[in-house]
C-alpha positions, 0 to 999 in steps of 0.5 A: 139866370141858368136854370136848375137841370131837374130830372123826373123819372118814373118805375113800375112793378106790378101795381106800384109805381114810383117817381123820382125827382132828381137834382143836384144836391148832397146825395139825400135820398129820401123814399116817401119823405123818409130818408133812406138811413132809416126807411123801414122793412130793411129788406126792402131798404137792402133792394132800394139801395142796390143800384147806388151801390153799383154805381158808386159813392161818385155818380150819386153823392152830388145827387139828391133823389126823392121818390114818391111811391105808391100802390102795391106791398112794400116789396113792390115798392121798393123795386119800383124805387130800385127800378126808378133810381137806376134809371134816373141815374142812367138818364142824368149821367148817360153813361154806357158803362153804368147800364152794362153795370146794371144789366150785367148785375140784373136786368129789372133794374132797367127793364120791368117786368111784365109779368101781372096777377091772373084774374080770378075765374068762376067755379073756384076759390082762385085763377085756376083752383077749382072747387072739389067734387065729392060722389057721394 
């Protein structure tokens, strides 16, 4: 008996992280156990779906796509899902063509970003605000 080909591929943006399961299946996405039809806020659903529209109904229709995520604000979230669908589907169908697709429309799709909070310091309400001074 053939084993089922599954692919587990994870995405990160600032302190959320998203794992993806894929496998072959009729193109049910789902994002914590919600399928992707009726995930709510629907900016973030717009951001999730942005690399299946760029590749195509034919590369993720014969896909189902589960994804865990958890940590972070839904924004977040939601491009840790973008960052890990795209990926996967990099990683299950190997095409070049699909990552000079992705890069050429944005690079965090592939890539993640670095960029992290600044620790807070003391004498200040913040990273690099400061408590005023009054003279009088």
């Amino acid at each position: 008996m053939p084993a089922k080909k599954v692919l587990v591929v994870s995405g990160k943006r600032k302190t959320a992280v998203a794992r993806a399961v894929v496998k072959p299946g009729i193109g049910r996405i789902r994002i914590n156990r919600t399928p992707i039809e009726i995930f709510e806020p629907k900016i973030a659903k717009e951001k999730i779906m942005e690399p299946l529209l760029q590749a195509g109904d034919d590369v993720w229709k014969q896909l189902d796509i589960d994804i865990k995520v958890s940590g972070g604000g839904y924004m977040g979230q939601a491009e840790a899902a973008r960052m890990a669908i795209s990926n996967a589907l990099l990683k299950w169908t190997k095409s070049t063509h699909l990552r000079s697709v992705f890069t050429e429309y944005d690079r965090t799709m592939i890539v993640g970003d670095a960029r992290r909070k600044e620790p807070k310091k003391f004498g200040g309400p913040g990273a690099r605000a400061r408590d005023q001074k009054s003279y009088r």
